[in-house]
N, C-alpha and C positions, 0 to 999 in steps of 0.2 A: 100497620099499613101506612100509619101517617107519615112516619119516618123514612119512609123509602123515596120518597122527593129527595129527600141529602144524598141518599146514594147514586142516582139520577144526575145531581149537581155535581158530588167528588169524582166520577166515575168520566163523567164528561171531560170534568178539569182535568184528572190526571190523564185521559188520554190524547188533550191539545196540549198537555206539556213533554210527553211521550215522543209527539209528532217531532219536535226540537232537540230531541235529545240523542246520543251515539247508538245508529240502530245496528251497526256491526262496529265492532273494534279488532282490528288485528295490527301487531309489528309498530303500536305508536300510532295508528293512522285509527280516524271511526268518521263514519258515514250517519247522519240522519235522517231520518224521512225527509227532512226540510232540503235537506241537499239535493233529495231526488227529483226535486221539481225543475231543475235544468233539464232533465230529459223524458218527465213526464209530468207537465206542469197540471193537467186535468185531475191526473188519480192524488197528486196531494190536496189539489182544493176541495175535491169531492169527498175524500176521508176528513179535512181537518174542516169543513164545514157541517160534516154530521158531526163532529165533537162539540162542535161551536154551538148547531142546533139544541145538542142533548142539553148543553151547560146553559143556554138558556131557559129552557123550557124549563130545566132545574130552581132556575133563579129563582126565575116567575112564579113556580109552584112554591118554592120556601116563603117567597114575600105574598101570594095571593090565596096560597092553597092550592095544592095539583090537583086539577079537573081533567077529564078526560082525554083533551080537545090538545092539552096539553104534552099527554101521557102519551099520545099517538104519536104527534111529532118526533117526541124520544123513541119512538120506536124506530121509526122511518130513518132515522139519522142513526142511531145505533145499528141496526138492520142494514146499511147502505153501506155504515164501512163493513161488513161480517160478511155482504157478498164482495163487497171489492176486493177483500183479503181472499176469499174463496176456501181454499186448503190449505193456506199454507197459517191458519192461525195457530196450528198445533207448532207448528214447526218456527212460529216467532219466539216463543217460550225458552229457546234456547240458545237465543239469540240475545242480543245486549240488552240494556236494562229501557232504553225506548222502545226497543219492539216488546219486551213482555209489558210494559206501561199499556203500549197500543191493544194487546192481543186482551190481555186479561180485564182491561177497560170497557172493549167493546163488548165481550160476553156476557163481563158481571153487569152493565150498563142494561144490557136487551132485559137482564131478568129482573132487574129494578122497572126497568121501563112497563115489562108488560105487567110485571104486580100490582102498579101504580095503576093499573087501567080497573084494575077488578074492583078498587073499591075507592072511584074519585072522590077529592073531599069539595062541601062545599066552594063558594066562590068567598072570598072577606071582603 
């Protein structure tokens, strides 16, 4: 259980690089999440600041040991993009290699997160 802080941290990180990356490609042309914030600038800060949330609290937990207090946060910030995505997480999966980054981040992230909760480690 101690080792699921890292996955908390990678999970996080790969899913704030995901945010930047070609979330549809067709004919030469690709789209990022980051692109979409010209026409919907709240749903990208709200998604890439629960990555940001999770990748810190990841930090935190690798350098201090993940405590609880910590382990929620990741949740709340993982859990926040998984309702903003809603349904269509299955459906990013087959989409370009930023939206599986996104989709597959926030899932494996939520089960890292809520693992972490069941057995905090000390504080160092």
């Amino acid at each position: 259980m101690q080792n699921l802080k890292f996955g908390v941290l990678v999970f996080g990180l790969l899913g704030l690089v995901g945010c930047f990356l070609p979330m549809i490609s067709a004919e030469g042309m690709s789209i990022s999440f980051f692109d979409t914030r010209k026409l919907d600038a709240a749903n990208f800060f709200i998604v890439a600041g629960g990555y940001a949330a999770a990748l810190a609290m990841g930090a935190m937990g690798a350098a201090k040991g993940m405590q609880r207090w910590m382990s929620i946060v990741a949740i709340v910030g993982f859990g926040l993009i998984v309702v903003k995505m809603r349904g269509a997480t299955f459906d990013m999966l087959k989409m370009a290699i930023g939206a599986k980054l996104m989709a597959i981040s926030a899932l494996a992230g939520l089960v890292c997160a809520i693992l972490t909760v069941a057995k905090p480690e000390p504080a160092k």
